[in-house]
C-alpha positions in Angstrom: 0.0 0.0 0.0 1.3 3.4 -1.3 1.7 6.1 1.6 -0.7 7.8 0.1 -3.4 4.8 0.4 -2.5 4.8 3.7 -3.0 7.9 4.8 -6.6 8.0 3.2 -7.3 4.7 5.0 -5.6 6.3 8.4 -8.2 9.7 8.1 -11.2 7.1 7.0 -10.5 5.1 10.1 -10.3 8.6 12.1 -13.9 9.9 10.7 -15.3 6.5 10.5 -16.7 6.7 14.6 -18.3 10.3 13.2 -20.1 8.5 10.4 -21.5 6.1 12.3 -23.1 8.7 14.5 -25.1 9.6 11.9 -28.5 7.7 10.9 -27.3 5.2 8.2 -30.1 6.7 5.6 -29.1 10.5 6.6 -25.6 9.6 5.7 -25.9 7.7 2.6 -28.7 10.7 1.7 -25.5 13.3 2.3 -23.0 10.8 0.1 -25.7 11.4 -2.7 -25.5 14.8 -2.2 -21.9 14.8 -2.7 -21.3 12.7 -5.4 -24.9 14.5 -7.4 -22.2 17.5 -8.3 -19.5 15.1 -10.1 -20.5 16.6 -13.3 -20.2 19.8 -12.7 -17.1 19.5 -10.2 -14.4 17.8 -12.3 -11.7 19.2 -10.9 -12.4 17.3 -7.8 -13.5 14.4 -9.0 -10.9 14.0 -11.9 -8.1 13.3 -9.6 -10.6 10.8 -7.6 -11.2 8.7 -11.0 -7.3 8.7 -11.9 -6.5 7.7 -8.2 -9.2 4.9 -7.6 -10.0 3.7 -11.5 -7.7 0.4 -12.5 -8.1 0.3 -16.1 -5.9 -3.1 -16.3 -6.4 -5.4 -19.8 -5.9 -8.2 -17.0 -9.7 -7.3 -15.7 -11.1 -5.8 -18.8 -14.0 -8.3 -20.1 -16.5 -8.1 -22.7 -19.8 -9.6 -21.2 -23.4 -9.5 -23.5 -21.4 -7.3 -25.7 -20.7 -4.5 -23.0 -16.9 -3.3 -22.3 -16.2 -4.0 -18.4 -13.5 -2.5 -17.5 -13.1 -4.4 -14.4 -15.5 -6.9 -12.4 -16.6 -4.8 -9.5 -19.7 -3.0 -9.7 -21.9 -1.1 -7.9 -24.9 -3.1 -6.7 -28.1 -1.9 -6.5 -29.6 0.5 -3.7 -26.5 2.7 -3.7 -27.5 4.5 -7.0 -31.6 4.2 -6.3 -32.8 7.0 -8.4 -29.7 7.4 -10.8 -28.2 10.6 -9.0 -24.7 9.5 -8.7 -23.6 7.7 -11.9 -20.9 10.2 -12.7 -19.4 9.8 -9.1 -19.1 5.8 -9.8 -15.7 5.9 -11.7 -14.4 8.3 -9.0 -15.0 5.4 -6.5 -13.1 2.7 -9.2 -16.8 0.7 -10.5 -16.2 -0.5 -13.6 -19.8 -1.0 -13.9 -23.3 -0.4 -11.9 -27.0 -1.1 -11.1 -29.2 2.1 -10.0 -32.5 1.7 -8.1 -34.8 -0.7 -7.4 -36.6 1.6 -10.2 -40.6 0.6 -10.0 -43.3 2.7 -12.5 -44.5 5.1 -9.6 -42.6 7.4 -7.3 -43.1 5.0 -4.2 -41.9 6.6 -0.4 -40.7 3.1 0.8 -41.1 1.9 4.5 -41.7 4.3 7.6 -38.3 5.8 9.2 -36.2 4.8 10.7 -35.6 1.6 7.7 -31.5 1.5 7.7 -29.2 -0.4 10.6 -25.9 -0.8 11.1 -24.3 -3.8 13.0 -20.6 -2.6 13.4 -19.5 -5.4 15.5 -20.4 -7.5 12.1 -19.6 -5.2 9.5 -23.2 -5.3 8.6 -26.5 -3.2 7.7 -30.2 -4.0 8.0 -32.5 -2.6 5.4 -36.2 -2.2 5.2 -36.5 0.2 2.7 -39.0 -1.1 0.7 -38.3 0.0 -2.9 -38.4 4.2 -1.9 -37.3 5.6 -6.0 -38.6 9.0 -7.8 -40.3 6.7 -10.2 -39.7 5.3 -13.3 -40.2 9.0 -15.5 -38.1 10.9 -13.3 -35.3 8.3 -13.0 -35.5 7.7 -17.1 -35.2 11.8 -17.7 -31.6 11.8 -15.7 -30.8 8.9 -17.5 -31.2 10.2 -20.7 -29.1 13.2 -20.1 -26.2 10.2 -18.6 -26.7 7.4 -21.3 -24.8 6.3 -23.3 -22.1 6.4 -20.2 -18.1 5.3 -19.6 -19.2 2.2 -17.9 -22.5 -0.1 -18.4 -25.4 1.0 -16.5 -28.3 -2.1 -15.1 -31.5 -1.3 -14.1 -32.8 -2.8 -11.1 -36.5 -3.0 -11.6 -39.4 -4.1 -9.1 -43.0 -3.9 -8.6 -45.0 -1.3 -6.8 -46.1 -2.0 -3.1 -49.2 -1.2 -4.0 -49.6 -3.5 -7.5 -51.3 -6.9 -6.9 -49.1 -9.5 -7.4 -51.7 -10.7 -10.3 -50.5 -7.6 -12.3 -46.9 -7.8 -11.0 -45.5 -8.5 -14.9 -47.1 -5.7 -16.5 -45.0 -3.3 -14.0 -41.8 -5.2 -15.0 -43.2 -4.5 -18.5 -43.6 -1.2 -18.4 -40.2 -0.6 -16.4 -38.7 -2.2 -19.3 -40.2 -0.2 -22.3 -39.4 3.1 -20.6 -35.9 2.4 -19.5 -35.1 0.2 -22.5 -33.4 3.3 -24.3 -31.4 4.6 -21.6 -29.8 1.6 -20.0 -27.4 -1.4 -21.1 -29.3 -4.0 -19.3 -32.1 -5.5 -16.6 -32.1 -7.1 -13.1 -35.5 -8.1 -12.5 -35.8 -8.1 -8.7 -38.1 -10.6 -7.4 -36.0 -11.6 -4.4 -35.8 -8.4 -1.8 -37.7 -9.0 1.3 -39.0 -5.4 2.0 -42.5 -5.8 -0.6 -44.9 -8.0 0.9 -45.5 -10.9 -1.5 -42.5 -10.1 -4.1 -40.5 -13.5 -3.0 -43.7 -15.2 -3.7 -43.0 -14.3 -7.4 -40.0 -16.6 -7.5 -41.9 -19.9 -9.0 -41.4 -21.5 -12.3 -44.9 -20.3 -13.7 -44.2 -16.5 -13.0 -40.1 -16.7 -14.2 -42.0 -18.6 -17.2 -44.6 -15.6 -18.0 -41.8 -13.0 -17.1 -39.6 -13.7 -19.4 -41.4 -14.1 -22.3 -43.3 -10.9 -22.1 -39.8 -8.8 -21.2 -38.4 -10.4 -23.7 -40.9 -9.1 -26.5 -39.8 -5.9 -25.2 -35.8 -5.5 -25.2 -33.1 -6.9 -26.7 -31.1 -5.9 -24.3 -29.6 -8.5 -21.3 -32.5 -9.7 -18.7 -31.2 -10.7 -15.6 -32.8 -12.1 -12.3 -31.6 -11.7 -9.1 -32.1 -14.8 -6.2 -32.7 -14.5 -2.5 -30.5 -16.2 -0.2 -33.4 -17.8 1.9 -34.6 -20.1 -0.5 -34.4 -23.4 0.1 -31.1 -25.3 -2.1 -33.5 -27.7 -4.2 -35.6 -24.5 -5.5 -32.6 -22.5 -5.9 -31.1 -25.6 -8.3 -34.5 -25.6 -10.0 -35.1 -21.9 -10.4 -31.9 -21.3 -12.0 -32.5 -24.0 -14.4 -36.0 -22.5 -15.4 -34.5 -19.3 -15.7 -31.4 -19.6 -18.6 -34.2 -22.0 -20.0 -36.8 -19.5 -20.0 -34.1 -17.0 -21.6 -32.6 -15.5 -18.4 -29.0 -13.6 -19.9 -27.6 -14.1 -16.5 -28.3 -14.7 -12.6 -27.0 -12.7 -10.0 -26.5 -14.1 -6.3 -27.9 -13.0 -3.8 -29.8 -10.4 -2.2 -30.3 -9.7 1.8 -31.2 -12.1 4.0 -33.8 -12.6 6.4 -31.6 -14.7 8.7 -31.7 -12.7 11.7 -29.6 -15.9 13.3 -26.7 -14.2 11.7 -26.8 -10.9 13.9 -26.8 -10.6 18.0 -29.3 -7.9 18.2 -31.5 -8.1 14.5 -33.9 -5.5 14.4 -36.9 -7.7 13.0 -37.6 -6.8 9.6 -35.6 -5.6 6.5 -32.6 -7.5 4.9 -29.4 -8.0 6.1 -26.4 -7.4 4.2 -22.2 -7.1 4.6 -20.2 -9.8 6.2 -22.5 -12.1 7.7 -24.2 -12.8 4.2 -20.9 -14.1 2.9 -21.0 -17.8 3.8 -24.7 -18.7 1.7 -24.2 -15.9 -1.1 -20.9 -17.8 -1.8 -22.4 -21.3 -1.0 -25.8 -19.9 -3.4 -22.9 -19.3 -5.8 -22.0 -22.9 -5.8 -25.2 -24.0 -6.4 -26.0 -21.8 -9.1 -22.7 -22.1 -11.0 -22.6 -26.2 -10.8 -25.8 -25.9 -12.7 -25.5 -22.8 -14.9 -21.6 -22.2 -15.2 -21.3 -21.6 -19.0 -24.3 -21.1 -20.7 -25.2 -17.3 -19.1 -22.6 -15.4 -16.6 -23.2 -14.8 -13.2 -22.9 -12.4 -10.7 -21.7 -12.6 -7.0 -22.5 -10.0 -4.4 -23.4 -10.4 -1.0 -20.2 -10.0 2.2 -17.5 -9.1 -1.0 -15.1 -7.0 1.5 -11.5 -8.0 0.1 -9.5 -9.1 -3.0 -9.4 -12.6 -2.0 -13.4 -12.7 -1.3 -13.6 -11.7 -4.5 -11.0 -13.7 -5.8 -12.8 -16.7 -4.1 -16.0 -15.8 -5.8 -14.8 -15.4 -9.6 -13.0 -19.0 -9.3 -16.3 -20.5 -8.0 -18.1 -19.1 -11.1 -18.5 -15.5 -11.0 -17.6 -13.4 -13.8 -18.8 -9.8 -11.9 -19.0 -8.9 -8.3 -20.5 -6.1 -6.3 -20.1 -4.1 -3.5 -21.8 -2.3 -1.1 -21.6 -2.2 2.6 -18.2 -3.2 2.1 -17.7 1.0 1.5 -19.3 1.7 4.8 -16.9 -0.3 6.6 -13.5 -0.4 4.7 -13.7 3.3 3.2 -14.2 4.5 -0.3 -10.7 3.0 -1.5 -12.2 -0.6 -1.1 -12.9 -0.9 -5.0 -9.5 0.2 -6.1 -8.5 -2.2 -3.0 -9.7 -5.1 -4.6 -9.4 -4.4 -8.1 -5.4 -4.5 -7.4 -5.6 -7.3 -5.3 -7.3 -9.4 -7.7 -4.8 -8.6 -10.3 -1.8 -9.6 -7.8 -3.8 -13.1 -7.1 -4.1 -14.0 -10.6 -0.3 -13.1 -11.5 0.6 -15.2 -8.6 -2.0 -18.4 -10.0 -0.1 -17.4 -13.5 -2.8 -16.4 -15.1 -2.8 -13.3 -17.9 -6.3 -12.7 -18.0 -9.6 -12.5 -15.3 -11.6 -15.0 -18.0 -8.9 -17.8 -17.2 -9.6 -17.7 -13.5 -13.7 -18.0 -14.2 -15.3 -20.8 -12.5 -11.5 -23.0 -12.3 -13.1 -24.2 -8.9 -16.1 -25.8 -10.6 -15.6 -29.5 -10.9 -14.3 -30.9 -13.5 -16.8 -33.3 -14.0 -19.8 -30.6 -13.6 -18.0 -28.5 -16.6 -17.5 -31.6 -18.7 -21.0 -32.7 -18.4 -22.0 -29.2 -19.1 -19.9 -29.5 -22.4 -21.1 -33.3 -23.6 -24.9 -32.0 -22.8 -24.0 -29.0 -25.4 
């Protein structure tokens, strides 16, 4: 670590007790604030993308015809109404996810809705899908897109939409953002809308994808919850790439309060304790999937070797998120160096060759005589 990396990680470490004196929502609300004005304030933010950015041809991959410029991306409920997009590069994402977007302005859960757990490295979320709505979020866009790095859009249902009518919201989330985004995460798995995990069943994934898929030719991904049980997870992804999913991404929060001393009963948990099932949901997924759509890991990614760990079980992108609240804004940059020192030391020249070299054998050749 340079001495100035240190230094930063020294003051972050020093202001860190500060920040968490502050209501987790207030603070993430005054980050947005900040990082709103990296358009108009270059000459602070310049040096920020030039400092934290690794533009390495080791990482650089080219995934559903979009130019990654390295694997770690920012996941979704960071960016939730698409206010901070030019700030990403400034914090080293080589790629990102805003919202959940859903077609009306929605307020989301009663205050307070955001926990930390310090003595896990973990936050609590029960949000519930707060956005500016679909219009409002699609005019910034449009002023953004077409951007440096590839932008997803996270889309989910209204609170308020019976689950009967749930498709036609992913529908129309998809026809207006389809212009102004590279690609989809159909959201289906966060536990803060009452009756959204219910969606996850083979006859709803089967009815999903056929009408988004009359609407975009651009990537549809699905996003799984941690708390299913391993058989359904198996199936599900199965019914997914069959039903034309482009990729899966693994996992959302959990709703295993076991995992924290003193849970605050409701919301989604995320950081640290999620690590052990998003990686084990990994396995599961990628023994079934590996090769025929890429995946995505994200859940307790705090290091270079957790990420390192993930992309040999499978993953080909990862994303972050609490990890910035607890290891400081130079965690991207962090692991996006790390990651290039582990796959110099495995001998590899490229992030691809590492993909999925955990996998068994046997899984991958089966895979290939079933092609």
């Amino acid at each position: 670590m340079e001495n100035g990396e240190l230094k930063n990680k020294k003051l972050f470490d020093i202001i860190k007790p500060l920040i968490y004196k502050t209501d987790p929502e207030s603070a993430h609300n005054m980050v947005d604030l900040i990082f709103r004005t990296a358009k108009r304030c270059p000459l602070f933010f310049n040096p920020l993308i030039k400092k934290n950015f690794i533009d390495d041809p080791m990482l650089t991959q080219k995934i559903w015809n979009l130019e990654f410029k390295n694997p770690v991306g920012v996941a979704a409920g960071f960016d939730k109404n698409a206010t901070m997009v030019y700030g990403w590069p400034a914090l080293g994402f080589g790629w990102g996810e805003i919202g959940a977007v859903t077609p009306k302005p929605q307020p989301g859960n009663p205050k307070p809705r955001a926990w930390r757990h310090i003595e896990h490295q973990a936050v609590q979320n029960a949000y519930g899908f707060n956005n500016d709505g679909v219009q409002v979020i699609k005019s910034r866009l449009k002023k953004t897109y077409p951007f440096i790095l590839p932008i997803g859009a996270n889309i989910g249902k209204n609170k308020t939409t019976p689950e009967e009518n749930a498709i036609e919201d992913y529908k129309t989330l998809v026809k207006e953002l389809n212009a102004v985004v590279d690609f989809f995460v159909v959201n289906i798995s966060s536990p803060n809308t009452p009756g959204l995990r219910d969606l996850l069943n083979a006859e709803f994934i089967s009815n999903l994808f056929k009408k988004l898929k009359s609407e975009t030719h651009k990537p549809i991904l699905i996003k799984f919850s941690p708390d299913m049980e391993d058989e359904m997870i198996i199936n599900l992804a199965n019914l997914s790439v069959l039903n034309g999913a482009d990729g899966i991404i693994v996992t959302n929060t959990t709703v295993n309060y076991d995992l924290i001393q003193t849970p605050i009963k409701k919301g989604g948990i995320s950081g640290k304790p999620l690590a052990k099932r998003s990686y084990e949901v990994l396995r599961l997924v990628a023994n079934e999937v590996f090769g025929k759509v890429p995946i995505i890991s994200v859940g307790g990614i705090d290091s270079a070797e957790e990420a390192y760990k993930r992309i040999k079980a499978g993953a080909s992108l990862l994303q972050i998120y609490t990890a910035i609240i607890y290891k400081g804004p130079g965690i991207v940059k962090e692991i996006n160096e790390g990651l290039i020192k582990l796959l110099k030391e495995d001998g590899y020249s490229h992030i691809s060759e590492a993909v999925g070299v955990d996998i068994p054998k046997k899984l991958i050749l089966k895979e290939n005589n079933a092609s």
